[in-house]
C-alpha positions in Angstrom: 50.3 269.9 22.0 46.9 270.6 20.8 46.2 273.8 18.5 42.8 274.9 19.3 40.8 278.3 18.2 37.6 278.9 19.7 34.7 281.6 18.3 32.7 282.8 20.4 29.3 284.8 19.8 30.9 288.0 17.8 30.7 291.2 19.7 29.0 293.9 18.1 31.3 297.2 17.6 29.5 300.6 16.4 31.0 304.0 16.0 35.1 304.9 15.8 35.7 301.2 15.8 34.5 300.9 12.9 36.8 302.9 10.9 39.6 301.1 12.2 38.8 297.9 11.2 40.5 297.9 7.7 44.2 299.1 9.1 43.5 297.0 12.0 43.0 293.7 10.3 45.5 294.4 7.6 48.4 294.5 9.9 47.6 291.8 11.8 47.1 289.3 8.9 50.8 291.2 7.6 52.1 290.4 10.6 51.3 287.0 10.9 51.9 286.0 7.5 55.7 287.9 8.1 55.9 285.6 11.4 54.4 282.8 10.0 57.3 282.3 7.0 60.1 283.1 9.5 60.8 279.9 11.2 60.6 276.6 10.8 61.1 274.2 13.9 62.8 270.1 13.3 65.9 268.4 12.0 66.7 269.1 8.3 66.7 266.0 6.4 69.7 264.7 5.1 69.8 261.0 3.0 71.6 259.2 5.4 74.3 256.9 4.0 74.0 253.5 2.5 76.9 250.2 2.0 77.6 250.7 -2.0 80.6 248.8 -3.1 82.7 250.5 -5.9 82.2 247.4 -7.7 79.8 244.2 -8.0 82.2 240.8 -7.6 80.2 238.4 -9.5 80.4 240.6 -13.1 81.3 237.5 -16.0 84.5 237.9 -17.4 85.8 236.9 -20.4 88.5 235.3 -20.4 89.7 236.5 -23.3 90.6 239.7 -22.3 90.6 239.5 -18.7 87.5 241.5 -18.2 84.2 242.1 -17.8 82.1 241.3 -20.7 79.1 243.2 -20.0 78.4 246.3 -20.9 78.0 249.5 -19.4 74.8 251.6 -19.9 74.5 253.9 -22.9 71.5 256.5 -23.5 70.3 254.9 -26.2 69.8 251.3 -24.7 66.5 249.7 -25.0 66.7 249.2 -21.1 67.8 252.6 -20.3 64.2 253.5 -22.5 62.4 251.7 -19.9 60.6 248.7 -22.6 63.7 246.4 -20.8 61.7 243.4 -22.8 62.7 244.5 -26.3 66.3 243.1 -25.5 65.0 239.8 -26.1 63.5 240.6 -29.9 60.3 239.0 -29.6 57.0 240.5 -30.7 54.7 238.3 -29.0 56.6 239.1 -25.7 56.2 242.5 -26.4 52.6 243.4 -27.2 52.3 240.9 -24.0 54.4 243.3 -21.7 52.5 246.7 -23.3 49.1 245.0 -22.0 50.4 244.8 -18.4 50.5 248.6 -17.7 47.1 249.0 -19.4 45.0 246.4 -18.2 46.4 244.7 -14.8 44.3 245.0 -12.0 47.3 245.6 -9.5 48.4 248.1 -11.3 45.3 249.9 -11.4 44.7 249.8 -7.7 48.1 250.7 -7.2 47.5 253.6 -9.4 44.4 254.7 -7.6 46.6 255.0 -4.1 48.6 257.0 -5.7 46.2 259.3 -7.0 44.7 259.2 -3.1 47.9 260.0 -1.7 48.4 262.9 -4.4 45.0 264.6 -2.8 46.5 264.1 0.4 49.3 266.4 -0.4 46.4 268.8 -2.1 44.5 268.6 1.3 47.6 269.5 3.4 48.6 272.3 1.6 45.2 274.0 1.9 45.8 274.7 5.9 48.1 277.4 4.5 45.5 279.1 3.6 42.6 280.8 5.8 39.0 278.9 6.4 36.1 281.3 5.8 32.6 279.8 6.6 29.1 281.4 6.7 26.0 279.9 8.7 23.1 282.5 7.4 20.0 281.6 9.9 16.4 283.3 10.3 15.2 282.0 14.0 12.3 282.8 15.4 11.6 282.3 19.0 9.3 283.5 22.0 11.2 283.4 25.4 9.0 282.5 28.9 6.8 285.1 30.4 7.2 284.5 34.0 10.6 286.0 33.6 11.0 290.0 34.2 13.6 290.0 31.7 11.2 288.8 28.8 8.2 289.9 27.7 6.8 286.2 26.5 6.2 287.7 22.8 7.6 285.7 19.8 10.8 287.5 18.3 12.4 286.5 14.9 15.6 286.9 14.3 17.9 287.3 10.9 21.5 286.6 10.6 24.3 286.3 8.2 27.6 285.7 9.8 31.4 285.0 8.2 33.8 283.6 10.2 36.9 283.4 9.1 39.6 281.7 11.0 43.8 281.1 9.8 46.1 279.8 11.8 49.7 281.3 11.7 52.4 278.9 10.9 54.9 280.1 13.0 57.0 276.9 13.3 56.6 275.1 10.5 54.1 272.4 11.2 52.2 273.0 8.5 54.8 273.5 5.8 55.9 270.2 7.2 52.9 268.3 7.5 52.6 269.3 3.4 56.1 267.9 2.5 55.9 265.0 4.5 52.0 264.4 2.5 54.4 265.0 -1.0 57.1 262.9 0.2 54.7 260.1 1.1 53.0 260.4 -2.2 56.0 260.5 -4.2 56.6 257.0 -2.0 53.6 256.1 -3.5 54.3 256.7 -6.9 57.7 254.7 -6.6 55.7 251.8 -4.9 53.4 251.8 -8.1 56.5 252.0 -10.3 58.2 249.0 -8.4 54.9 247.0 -8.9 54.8 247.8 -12.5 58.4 246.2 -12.9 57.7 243.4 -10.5 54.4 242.2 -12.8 56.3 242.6 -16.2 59.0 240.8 -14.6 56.6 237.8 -13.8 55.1 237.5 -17.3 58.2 237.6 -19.0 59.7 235.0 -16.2 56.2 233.1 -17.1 56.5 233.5 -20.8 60.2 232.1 -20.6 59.4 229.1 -18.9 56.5 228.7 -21.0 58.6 228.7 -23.9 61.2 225.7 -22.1 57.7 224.0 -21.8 57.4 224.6 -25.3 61.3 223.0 -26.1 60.8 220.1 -23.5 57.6 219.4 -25.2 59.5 219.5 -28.6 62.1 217.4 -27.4 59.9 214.5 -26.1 57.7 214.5 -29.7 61.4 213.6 -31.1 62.0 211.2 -28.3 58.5 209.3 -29.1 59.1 209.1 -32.6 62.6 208.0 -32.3 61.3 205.4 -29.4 58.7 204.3 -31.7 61.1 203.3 -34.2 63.4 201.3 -31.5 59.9 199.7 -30.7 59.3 198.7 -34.2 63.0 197.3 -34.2 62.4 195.0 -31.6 59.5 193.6 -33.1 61.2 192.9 -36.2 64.2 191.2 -34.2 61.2 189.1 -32.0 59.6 188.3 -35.2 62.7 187.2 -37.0 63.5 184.8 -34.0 66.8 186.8 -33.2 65.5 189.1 -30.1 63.6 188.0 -26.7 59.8 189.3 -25.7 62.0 191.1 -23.3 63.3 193.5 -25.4 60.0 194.4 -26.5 58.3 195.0 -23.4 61.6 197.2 -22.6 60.9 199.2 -25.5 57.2 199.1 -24.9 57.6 200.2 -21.5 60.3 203.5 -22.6 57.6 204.2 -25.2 54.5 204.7 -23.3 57.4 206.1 -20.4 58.1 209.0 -22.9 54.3 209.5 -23.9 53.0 210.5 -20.6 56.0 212.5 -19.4 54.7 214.6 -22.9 51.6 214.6 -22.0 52.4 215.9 -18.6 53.9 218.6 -20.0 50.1 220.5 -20.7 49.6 220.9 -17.3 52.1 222.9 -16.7 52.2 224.7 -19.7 48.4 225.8 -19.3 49.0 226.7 -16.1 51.8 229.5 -17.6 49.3 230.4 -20.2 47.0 231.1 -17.3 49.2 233.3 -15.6 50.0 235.6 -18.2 46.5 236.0 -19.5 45.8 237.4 -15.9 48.8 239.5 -16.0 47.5 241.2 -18.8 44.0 241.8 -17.3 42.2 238.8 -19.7 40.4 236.0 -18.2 42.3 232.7 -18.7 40.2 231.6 -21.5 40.9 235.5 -24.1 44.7 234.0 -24.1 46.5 231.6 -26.7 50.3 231.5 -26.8 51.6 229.8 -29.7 54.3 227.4 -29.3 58.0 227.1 -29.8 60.9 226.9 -28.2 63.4 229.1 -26.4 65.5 230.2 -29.7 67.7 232.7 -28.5 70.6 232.9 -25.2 70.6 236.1 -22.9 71.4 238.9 -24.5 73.9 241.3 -22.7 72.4 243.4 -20.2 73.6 246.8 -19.6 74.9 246.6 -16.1 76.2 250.2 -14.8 78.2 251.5 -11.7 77.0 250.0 -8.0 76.2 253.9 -7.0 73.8 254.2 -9.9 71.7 251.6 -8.6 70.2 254.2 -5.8 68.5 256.3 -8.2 67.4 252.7 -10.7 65.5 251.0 -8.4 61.9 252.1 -7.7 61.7 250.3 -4.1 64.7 252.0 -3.1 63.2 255.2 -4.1 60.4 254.1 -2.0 61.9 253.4 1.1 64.2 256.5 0.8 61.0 258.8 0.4 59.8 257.3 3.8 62.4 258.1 5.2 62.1 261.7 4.2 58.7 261.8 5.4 59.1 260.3 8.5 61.9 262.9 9.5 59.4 265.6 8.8 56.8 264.3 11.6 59.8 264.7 13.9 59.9 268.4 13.0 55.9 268.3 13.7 56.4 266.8 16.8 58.6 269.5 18.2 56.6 272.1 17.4 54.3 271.1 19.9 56.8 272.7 22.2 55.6 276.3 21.4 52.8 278.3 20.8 49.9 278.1 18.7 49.0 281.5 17.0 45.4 281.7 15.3 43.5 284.7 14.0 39.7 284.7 14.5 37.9 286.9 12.2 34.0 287.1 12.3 31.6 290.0 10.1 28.0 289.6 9.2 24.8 291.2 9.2 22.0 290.9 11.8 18.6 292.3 12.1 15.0 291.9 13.8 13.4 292.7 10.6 13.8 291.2 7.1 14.2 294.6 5.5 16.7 295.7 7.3 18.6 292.8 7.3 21.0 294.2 4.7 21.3 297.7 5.7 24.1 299.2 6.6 23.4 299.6 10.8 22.8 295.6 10.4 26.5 295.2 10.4 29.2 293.5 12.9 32.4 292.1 13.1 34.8 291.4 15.8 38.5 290.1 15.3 41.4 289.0 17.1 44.4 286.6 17.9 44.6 283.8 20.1 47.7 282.5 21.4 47.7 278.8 23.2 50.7 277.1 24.8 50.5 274.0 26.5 51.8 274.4 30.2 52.4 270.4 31.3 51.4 267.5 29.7 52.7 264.5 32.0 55.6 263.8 29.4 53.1 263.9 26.2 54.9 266.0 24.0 58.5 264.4 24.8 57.2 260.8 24.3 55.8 261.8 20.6 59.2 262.9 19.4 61.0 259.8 20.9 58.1 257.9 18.9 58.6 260.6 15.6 62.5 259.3 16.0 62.2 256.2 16.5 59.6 255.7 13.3 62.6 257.8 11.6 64.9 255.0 12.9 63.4 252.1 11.5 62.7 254.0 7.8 66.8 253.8 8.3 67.1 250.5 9.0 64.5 249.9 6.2 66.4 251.9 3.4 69.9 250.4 4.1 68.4 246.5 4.0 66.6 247.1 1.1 70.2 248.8 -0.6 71.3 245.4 0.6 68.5 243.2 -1.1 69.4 244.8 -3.8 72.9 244.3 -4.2 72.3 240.9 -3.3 69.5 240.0 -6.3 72.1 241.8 -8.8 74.7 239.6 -7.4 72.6 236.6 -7.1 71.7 236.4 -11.1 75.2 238.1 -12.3 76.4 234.5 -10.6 73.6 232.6 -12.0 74.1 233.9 -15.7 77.8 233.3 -15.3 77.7 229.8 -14.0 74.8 228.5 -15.7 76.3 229.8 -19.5 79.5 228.0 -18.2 76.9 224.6 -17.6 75.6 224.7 -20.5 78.4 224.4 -22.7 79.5 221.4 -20.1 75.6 220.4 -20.4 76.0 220.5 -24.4 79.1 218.5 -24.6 77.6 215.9 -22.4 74.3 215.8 -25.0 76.6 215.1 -27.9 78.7 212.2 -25.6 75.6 210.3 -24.7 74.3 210.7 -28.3 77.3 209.2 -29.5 76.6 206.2 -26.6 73.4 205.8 -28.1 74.8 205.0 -31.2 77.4 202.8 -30.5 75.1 201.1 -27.9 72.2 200.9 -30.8 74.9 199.2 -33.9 76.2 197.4 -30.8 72.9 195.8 -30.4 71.9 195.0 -33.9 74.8 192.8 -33.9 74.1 190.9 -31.2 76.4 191.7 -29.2 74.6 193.7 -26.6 71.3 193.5 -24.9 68.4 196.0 -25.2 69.1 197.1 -22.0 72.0 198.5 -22.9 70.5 201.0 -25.8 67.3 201.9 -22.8 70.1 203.2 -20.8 71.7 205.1 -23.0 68.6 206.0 -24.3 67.7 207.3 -21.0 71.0 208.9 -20.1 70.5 211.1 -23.4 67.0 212.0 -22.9 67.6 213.0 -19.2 70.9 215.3 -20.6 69.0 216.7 -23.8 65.7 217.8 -21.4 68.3 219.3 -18.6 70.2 221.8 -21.2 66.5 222.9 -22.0 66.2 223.6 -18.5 69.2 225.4 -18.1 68.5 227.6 -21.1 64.8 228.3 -19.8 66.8 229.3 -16.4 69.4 231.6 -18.1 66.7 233.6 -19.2 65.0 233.7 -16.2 67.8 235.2 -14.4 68.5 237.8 -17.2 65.0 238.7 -16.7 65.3 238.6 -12.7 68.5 240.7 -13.4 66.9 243.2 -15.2 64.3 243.8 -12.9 66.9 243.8 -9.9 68.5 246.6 -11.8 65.5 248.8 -12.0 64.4 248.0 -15.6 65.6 251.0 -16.9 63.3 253.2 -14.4 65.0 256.5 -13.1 64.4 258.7 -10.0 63.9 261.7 -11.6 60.8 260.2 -12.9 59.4 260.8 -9.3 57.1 263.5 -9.6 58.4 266.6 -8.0 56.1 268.2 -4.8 55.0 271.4 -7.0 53.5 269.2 -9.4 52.1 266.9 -6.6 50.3 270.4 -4.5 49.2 271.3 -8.3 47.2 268.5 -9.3 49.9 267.8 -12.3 49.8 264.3 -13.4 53.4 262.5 -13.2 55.7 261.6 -16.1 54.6 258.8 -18.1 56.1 255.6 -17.2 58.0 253.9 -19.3 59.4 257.2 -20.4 58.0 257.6 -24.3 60.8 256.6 -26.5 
């Protein structure tokens, strides 16, 4: 249904009317101000429900005790503060992670959509209000002189009209159309939140694996060095008549091998650098991370109830303000269903000559309602709330898979922490059994009893052991990071900014909240 108020040319109104102008208009605007806050047409919206178990299965145990080992969230938890990174101790990770908020570019355009979806809400509210317009004129004209009804002599012509027009919100549209422009920006918001997490997320998944970079590339300046020395020990053997030119070239060969997998290494590791510089709004070449290894395991994150995870995670939020908003365009839609009240108020002052433009007899005004009501439509108005319902449908389907993603991320790295802590005590035991090998394999040889390709196995065996529980370390922290953020990294929805503050121009709460 369209809601349309037309103006036409005021009529002018002299005498008794005049004096009734003021109680007139008065109770008409009282009137429809009284109607206008009485009813409001549409389904209430009601957070539909969502699958939460009571508890997540994949929680490490110890076995110990028989229960879970992780903790629950307290207050005073650097996650529950919203700086999630400062669980890991580091300083360099940390002034990396305060740059993110500042400088990425993201961020900022995410930012600036939310600032465009605040003035929406800003924008909707002010159809509450009346419009009042003036269109001040001075026209001078001369009409035809073959007509009787003109004499053919120029006429000019001054006018200054206010219209005022204010539509009555009987049903609730526009209430409506104002919480569904506050619910979308408060989607907004969430949606910047969620991106915030997602990018600090990133570097500090980026800075981890940087740092396994960091403790492969350690590990291989070792290997060299030790491989340099077997090299040096063939030599002597060949040179002493006791070992073949075989052996050399087997050490030769694992030498050089073990030089260019290190020297590999620098591609990757610049490319991590890379990443992070841009993450933090530098150019690739502002940014030098200094090396060394991964020094530290996981630290325990704290975990909290399945139910709590609605109001943690900022995408979530998201989806569920959607939903909200969508639900209110169904009320809009309905309302097409019935009337349209508008007032039309119009007052000025006209006159044929300039100095009496602004006396007193120069006056006008006419007002009046309007009432419109669509009589058929061909099926219109029905079709837009089956579309309004169905858009509410899929903002359902939307909210309850991305509940589900969710719970399947916090599942997916409570597995991976819990499996890959248990592989990397196997992983370590292994490192120590082929490190013994080695040296067994090595006295084995210097007696003679063994070839060298004996010791370039077990060399190898070692080497590929020592460089996979560097891996799995640089992966544990990866998925404490990747748990962290599927927890919400501390964020909160009662950090959403509330619709009074959104129609007021108030900026949001600070995110992370300020310690």
């Amino acid at each position: 249904m369209r809601l349309m108020t037309t103006f036409k040319r005021p009529m002018r109104s002299k005498g008794v009317g005049d004096r009734r102008l003021p109680i007139f208009l008065g109770l008409a605007v009282a009137g429809l101000l009284l109607v206008s806050s009485s009813c409001r047409v549409g389904p209430q919206y009601k957070r539909p429900t969502a699958p939460v178990p009571v508890a997540f299965k994949e929680l490490p145990v110890d076995d110990s005790q028989g229960m879970a080992s992780w903790k629950q969230a307290q207050p005073s938890d650097a996650l529950a503060r919203g700086k999630w990174w400062e669980l890991y101790n580091d300083s360099e990770l940390n002034a990396l992670e305060e740059q993110v908020s500042i400088s990425n570019q993201n961020l900022q355009a995410a930012e600036a959509q939310f600032r465009e979806a605040r003035y929406a809400v800003r924008i909707a509210r002010s159809n509450l209000f009346p419009t009042v317009s003036a269109t001040p004129s001075i026209v001078n004209a001369r009409g035809s002189g073959t007509t009787k009804l003109s004499s053919g002599s120029a006429t000019t012509t001054y006018d200054l009209p206010v219209d005022l027009s204010y539509q009555a919100d009987i049903w609730g549209s526009i209430r409506r159309s104002v919480q569904s422009s506050a619910e979308t920006a408060q989607a907004s918001f969430a949606q910047l939140e969620n991106a915030r997490l997602s990018y600090q997320a990133e570097l500090a998944q980026d800075y981890f694996e940087l740092r396994g970079t960091d403790g492969e590339r350690e590990l291989l300046e070792t290997t060299v060095k030790s491989y340099q020395e077997y090299f040096q020990l063939t030599q002597d053997r060949f040179n002493s008549g006791v070992a073949s030119g075989a052996d050399v070239a087997l050490a030769q060969t694992q030498l050089n091998t073990a030089r260019a997998q290190l020297i590999d290494l620098g591609v990757a590791r610049a490319q991590f650098e890379h990443a992070m510089a841009v993450l933090t709004g530098q150019a690739p070449a502002s940014l030098s991370v200094s090396s060394r290894p991964i020094t530290i395991t996981p630290p325990p994150v704290p975990i909290g109830l399945p139910s709590a995870l609605l109001e943690r995670r900022p995408d979530i939020a998201a989806t569920e303000r959607q939903m909200a908003a969508a639900n209110e365009q169904i009320g809009i839609a309905q309302v097409a269903y019935y009337p349209a009240l508008s007032l039309g108020l119009a007052a000025g002052l006209e006159s044929a000559e300039f100095l009496k433009w602004f006396s007193w007899p120069s006056r006008f005004w006419s007002v009046g309602p309007a009432l419109a009501e669509t009589l058929f439509d061909a099926g219109r108005r029905r079709a837009q709330v089956g579309q309004a319902q169905a858009a509410y449908d899929a903002t359902v389907a939307t909210y309850r898979q991305t509940v589900l993603t969710a719970f399947q991320q916090v599942e997916d790295n409570l597995a991976a922490l819990r499996i890959l802590e248990k592989e990397a005590q196997a992983e370590d035991e292994a490192v120590k059994a082929a490190q013994s090998a080695l040296e067994i394999s090595t006295y084995q040889y210097k007696a003679g009893t063994v070839n060298y390709l004996s010791v370039i196995t077990e060399q190898a065996i070692l080497l590929q052991d020592q460089v996979q529980a560097v891996n799995i370390l640089t992966r544990r922290m990866s998925a404490s990071v990747l748990l962290i953020e599927a927890l919400g990294g501390g964020w909160n929805a009662s950090q959403l900014p509330t619709p009074q503050n959104l129609a007021s121009g108030k900026e949001p709460p600070p995110s992370p909240p300020s310690r």
